[in-house]
C-alpha positions as CSV (number, residue, x, y, z in Angstrom):
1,X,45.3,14.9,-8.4
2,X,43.7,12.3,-6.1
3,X,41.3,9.7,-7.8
4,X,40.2,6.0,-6.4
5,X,37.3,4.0,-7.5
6,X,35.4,3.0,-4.8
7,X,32.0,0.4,-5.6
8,X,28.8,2.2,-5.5
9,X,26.2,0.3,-4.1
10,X,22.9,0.0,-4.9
11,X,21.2,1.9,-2.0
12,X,23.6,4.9,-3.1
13,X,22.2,4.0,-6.5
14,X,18.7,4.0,-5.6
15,X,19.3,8.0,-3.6
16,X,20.6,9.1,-7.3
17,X,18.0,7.7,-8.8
18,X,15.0,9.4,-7.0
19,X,17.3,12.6,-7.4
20,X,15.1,12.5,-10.7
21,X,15.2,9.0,-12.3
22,X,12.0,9.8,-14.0
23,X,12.4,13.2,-15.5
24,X,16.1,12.9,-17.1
25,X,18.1,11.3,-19.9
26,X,19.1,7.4,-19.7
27,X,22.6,7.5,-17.3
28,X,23.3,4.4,-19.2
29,X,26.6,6.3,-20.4
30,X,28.0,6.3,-17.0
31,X,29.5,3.6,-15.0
32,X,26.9,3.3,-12.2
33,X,29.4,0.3,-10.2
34,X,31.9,3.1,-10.2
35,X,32.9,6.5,-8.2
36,X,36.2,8.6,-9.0
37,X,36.8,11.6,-7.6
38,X,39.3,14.4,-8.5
39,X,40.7,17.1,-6.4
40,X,40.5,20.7,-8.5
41,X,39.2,24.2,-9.3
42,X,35.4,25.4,-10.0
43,X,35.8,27.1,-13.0
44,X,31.9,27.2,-13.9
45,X,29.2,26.2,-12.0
46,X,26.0,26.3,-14.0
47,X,22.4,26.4,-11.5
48,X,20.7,25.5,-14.4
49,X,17.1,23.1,-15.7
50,X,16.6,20.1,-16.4
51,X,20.9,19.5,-15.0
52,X,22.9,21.9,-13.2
53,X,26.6,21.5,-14.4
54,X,30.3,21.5,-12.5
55,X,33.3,22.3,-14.3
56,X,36.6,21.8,-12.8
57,X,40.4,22.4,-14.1
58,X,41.8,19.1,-12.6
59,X,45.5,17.6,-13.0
60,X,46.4,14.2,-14.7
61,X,49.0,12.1,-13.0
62,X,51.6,13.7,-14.8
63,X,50.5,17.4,-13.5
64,X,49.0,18.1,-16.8
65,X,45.6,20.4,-16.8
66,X,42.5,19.1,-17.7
67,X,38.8,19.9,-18.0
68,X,36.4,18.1,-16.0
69,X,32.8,18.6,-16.5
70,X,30.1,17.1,-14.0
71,X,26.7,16.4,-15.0
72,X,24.2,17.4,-11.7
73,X,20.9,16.6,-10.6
74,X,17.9,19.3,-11.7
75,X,17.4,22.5,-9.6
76,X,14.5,21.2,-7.3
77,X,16.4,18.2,-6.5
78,X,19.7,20.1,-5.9
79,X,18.1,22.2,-3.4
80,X,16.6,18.9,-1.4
81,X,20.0,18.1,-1.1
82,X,20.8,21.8,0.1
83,X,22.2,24.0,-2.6
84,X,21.9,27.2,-3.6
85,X,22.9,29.0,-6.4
86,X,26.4,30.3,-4.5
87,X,26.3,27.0,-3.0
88,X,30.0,26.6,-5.3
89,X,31.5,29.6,-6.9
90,X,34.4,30.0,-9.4
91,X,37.8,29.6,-7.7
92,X,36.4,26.8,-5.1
93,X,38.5,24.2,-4.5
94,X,37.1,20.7,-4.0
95,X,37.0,17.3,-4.2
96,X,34.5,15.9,-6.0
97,X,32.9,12.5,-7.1
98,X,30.7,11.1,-9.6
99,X,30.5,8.3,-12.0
100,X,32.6,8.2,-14.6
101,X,31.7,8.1,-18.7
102,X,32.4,4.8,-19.9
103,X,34.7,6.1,-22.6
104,X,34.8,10.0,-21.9
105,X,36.4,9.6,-18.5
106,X,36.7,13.6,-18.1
107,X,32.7,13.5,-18.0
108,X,31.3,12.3,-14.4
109,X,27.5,11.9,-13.4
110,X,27.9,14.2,-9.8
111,X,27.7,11.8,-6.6
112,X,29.2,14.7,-4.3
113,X,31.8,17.3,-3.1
114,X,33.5,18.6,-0.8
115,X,36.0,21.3,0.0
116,X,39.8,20.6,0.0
117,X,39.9,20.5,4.1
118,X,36.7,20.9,5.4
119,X,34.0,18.8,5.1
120,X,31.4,17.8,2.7
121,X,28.7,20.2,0.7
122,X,25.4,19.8,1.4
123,X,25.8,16.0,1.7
124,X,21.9,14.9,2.6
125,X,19.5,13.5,0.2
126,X,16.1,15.6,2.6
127,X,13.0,14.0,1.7
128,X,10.3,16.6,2.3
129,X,8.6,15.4,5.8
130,X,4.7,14.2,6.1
131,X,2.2,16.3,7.4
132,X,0.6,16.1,10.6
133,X,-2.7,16.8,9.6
134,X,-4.5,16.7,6.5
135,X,-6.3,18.4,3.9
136,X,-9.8,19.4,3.6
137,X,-10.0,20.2,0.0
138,X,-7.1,18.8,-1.8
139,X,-5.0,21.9,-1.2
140,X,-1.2,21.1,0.0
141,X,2.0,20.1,-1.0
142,X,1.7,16.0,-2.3
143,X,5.1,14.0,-2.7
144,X,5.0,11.2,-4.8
145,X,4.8,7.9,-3.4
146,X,7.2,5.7,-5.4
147,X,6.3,2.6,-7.2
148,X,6.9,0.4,-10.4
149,X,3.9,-1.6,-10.3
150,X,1.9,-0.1,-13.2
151,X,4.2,0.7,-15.5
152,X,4.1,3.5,-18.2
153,X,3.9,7.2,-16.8
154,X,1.8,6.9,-14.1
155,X,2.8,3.7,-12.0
156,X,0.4,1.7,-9.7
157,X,0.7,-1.8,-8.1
158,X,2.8,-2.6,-5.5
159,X,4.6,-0.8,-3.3
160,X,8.3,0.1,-3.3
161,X,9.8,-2.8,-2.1
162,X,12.5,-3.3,-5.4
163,X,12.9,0.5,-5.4
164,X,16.9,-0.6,-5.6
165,X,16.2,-2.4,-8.6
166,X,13.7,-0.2,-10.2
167,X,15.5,2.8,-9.6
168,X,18.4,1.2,-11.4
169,X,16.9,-0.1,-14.4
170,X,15.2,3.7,-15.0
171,X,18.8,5.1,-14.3
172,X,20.1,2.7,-17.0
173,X,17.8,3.7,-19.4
174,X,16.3,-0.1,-19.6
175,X,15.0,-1.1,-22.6
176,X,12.8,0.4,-25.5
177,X,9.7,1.4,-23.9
178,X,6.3,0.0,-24.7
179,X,4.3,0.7,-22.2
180,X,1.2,1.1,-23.8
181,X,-1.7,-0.7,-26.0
182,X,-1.2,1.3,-29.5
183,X,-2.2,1.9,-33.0
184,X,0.5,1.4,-36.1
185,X,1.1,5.5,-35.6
186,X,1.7,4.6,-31.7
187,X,3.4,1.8,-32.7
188,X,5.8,3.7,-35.2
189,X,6.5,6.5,-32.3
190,X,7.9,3.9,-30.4
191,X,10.1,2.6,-33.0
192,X,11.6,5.5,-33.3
193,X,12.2,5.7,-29.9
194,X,16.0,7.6,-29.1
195,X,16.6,8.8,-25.4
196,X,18.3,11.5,-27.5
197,X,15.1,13.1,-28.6
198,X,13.5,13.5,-25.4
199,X,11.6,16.9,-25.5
200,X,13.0,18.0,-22.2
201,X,16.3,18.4,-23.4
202,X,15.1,21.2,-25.6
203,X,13.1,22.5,-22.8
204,X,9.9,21.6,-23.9
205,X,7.8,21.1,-20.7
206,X,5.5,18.2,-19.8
207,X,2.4,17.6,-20.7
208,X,-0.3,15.3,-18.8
209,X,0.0,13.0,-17.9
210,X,3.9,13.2,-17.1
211,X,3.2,16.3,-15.6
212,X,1.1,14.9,-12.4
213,X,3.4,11.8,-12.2
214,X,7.2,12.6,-12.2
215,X,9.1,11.1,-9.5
216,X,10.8,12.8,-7.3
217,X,9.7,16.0,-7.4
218,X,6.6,17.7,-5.4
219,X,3.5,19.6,-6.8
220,X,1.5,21.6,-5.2
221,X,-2.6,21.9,-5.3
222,X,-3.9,25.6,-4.8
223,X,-7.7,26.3,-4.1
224,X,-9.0,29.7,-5.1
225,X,-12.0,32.0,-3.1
226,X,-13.8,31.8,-7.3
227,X,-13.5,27.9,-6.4
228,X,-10.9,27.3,-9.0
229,X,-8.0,24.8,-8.4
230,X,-4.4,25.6,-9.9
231,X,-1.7,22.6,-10.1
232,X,1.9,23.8,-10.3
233,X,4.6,21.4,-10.7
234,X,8.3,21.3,-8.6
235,X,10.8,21.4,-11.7
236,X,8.3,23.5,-13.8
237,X,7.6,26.9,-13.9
238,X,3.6,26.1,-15.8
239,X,0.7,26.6,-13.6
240,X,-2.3,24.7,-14.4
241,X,-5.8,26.0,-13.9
242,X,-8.5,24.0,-13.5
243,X,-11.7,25.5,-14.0
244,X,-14.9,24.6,-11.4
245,X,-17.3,26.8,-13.0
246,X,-17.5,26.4,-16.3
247,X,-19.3,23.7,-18.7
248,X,-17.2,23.7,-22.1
249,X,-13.8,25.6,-23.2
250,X,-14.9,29.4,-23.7
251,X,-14.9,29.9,-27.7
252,X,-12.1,30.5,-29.0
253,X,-9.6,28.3,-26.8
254,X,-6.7,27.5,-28.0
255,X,-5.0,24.1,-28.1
256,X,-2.1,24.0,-25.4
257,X,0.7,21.8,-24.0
258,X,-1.2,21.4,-21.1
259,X,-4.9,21.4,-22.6
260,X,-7.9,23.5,-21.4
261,X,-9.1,21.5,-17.8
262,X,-12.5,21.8,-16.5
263,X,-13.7,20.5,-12.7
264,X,-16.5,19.2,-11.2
265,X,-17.5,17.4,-8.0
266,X,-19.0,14.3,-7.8
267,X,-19.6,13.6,-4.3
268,X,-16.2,13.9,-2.3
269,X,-14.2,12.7,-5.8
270,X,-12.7,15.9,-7.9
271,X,-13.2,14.8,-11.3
272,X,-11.1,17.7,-14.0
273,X,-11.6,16.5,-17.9
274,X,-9.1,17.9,-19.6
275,X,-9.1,18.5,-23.8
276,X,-7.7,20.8,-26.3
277,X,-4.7,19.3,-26.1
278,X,-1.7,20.4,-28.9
279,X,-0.3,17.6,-30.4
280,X,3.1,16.7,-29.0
281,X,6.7,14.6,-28.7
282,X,6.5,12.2,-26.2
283,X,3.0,13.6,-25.1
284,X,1.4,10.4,-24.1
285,X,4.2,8.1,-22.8
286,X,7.9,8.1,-23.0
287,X,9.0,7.6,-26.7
288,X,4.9,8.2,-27.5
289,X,3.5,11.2,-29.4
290,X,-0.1,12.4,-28.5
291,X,-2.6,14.6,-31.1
292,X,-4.9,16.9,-31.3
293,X,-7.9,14.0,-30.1
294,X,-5.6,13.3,-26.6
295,X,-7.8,13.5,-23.6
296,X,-7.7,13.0,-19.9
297,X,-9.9,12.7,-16.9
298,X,-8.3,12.7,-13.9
299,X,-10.1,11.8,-10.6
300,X,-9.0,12.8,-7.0
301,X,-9.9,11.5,-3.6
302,X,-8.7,11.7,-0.2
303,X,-8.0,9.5,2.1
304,X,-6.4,8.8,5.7
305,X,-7.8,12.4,6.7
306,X,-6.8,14.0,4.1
307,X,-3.2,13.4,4.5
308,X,-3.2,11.0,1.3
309,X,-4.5,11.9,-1.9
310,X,-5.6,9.3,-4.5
311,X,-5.3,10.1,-8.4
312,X,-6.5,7.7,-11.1
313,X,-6.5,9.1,-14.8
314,X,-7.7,7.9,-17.7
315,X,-6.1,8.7,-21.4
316,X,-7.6,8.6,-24.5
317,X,-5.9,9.4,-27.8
318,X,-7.0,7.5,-30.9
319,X,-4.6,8.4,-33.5
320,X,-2.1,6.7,-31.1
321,X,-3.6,4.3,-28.7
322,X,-5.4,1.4,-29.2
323,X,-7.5,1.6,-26.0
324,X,-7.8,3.8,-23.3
325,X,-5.3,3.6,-20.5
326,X,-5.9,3.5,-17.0
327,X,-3.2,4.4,-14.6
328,X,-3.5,5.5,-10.4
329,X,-1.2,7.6,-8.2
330,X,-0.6,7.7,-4.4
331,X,0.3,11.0,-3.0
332,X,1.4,12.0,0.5
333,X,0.6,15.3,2.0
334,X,3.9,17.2,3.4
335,X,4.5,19.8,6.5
336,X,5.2,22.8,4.2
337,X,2.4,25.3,2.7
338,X,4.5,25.9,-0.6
339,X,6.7,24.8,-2.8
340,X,10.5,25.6,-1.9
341,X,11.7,26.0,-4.8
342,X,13.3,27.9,-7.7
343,X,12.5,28.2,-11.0
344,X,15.1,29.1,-13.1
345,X,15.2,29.1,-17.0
346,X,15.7,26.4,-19.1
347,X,19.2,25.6,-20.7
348,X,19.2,23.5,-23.9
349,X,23.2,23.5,-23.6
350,X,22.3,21.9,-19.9
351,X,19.8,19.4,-21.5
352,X,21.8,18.3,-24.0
353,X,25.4,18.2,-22.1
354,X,25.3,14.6,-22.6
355,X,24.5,14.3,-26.0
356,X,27.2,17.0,-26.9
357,X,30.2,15.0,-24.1
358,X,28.9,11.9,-26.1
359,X,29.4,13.0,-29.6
360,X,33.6,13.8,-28.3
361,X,33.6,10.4,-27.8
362,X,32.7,8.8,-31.4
């Protein structure tokens, strides 16, 4: 076996964490100041949502066999970093690193791999490149420009210049969240607050306005010839419609994860009102339900030719927020007419890898 701890610094910290800081568990479990690595055997490699997974048959210092298991980034963001599902296969053998467990030390948050001899896997961190030119009606691929200023789902303020930090304290799980102005229900959803219940480890998907606003991944705006505009996002399969001809929900709608969104045109600015909404965990805000009164109205703009796209939303929900909330996005147009990804189903074993390594530990 080879192993070493090496420091991790914070840039390196700050590439893990907009590997999907936002849209995962708190890594507080892991030792972020620390990499190990451990030379061994692929015995599983799982190309899996919301983590992909790496398990390894390693040797102690005594030549004893053990299991290793490696907690990886989501599919979208694997594949920015340039895997593919037979990127590893069963019987590989590589050296890998990651941060260790702070008491499970046979559980690592990945860092990176390569094979015994040759060099590195699929090493780069690829950011998706800006367009050249920009859109006319919204249409494109929009990457997320990163920052903390705003706080709660959607950001706003500032720009990104204590990413590092930012990116850290998200990574760490930071404290309780409390993002919002909210009512003694709201208030009581908070309290209750456990990074273990977070809906996504089941595989229940994002709702608004999470699902415009999750860092890193892309999503992509599609106009149709009837005038309709459909919203998909990078890590999720859903496919949002938002419907331009239409005055009120045809009869009969039922309530959905995603509400029933209808769009209008006020001058240059697309304005989608969005209601109907199912009541769900963690709908409005991290740690925050939302009910059956939640509702949104987004507003979108361009600007520098199209090549930057503005989003401000507004939530209402009054069975858990005390006032509406007001929250803006910045989006930058990239050079690539779809979304290269994959969607793959769901694991609830992959979601809640952590949970189950962490419960070996007590």
């Amino acid at each position: 076996m080879k192993s070493s701890n090496i420091t991790l610094g914070l840039a390196a910290v700050a590439t893990l964490a907009a590997a999907g800081a936002l849209a995962h568990h708190s890594r507080a479990n892991f030792d972020l100041d620390k990499t190990v690595q451990y030379e061994g055997t692929v015995t599983r490699f799982s190309w899996t949502n919301p983590h992909t997974g790496i398990d390894l048959e390693v040797k102690d210092a005594n030549g004893k066999p053990f299991d290793l298991k490696v907690e990886g980034n989501s599919i979208a963001t694997m594949m920015r970093r340039g895997w593919t599902q037979n990127t590893l296969k069963v019987g590989d053998h590589v050296i890998i690193k990651g941060n260790p467990d702070r008491v499970n030390s046979h559980f690592l948050y990945f860092t990176g791999v390569e094979r015994v001899g040759g060099a590195a896997i699929a090493a780069g961190f690829q950011q998706a490149p800006d367009a050249t030119a920009g859109s006319k009606d919204f249409s494109g691929v929009w990457r997320p420009v990163f920052n903390m200023g705003g706080g709660g789902a959607g950001g706003g303020g500032p720009g990104a210049g204590a990413n590092s930090r930012a990116n850290r304290a998200i990574l760490l799980g930071g404290p309780k969240p409390s993002n919002y102005p909210v009512t003694a229900k709201g208030a009581a959803s908070y309290a209750r607050f456990n990074g273990k219940d977070d809906p996504r480890n089941n595989c229940v998907p994002e709702s608004l306005p999470s699902a415009i606003s999750s860092i890193p991944y892309l999503f992509q705006i599609e106009h149709h010839p009837n005038g309709d505009y459909e919203t998909v996002h990078e890590n999720y399969a859903a496919r949002r419609v938002i419907h331009m001809n239409q005055k009120a929900p045809p009869a009969g709608t039922k309530p959905d994860f995603q509400g029933y969104s209808i769009g209008h045109m006020e001058g240059a600015v697309l304005v989608v009102d969005t209601t109907l909404f199912s009541p769900q965990p963690w709908g409005n805000d991290t740690g925050l339900d939302s009910g059956a009164q939640k509702h949104i109205v987004e507003r979108y703009s361009l600007e520098d030719g199209g090549k930057t796209l503005v989003v401000s939303y507004t939530q209402t929900d009054p069975e858990y927020l005390a006032q509406p909330v007001t929250r803006s996005l910045r989006w930058k147009l990239v050079a690539q007419d779809k979304l290269q990804s994959e969607w793959a189903h769901c694991s609830k074993e992959a979601g809640n890898r952590h949970i189950i390594e962490e419960a070996k530990r007590q």
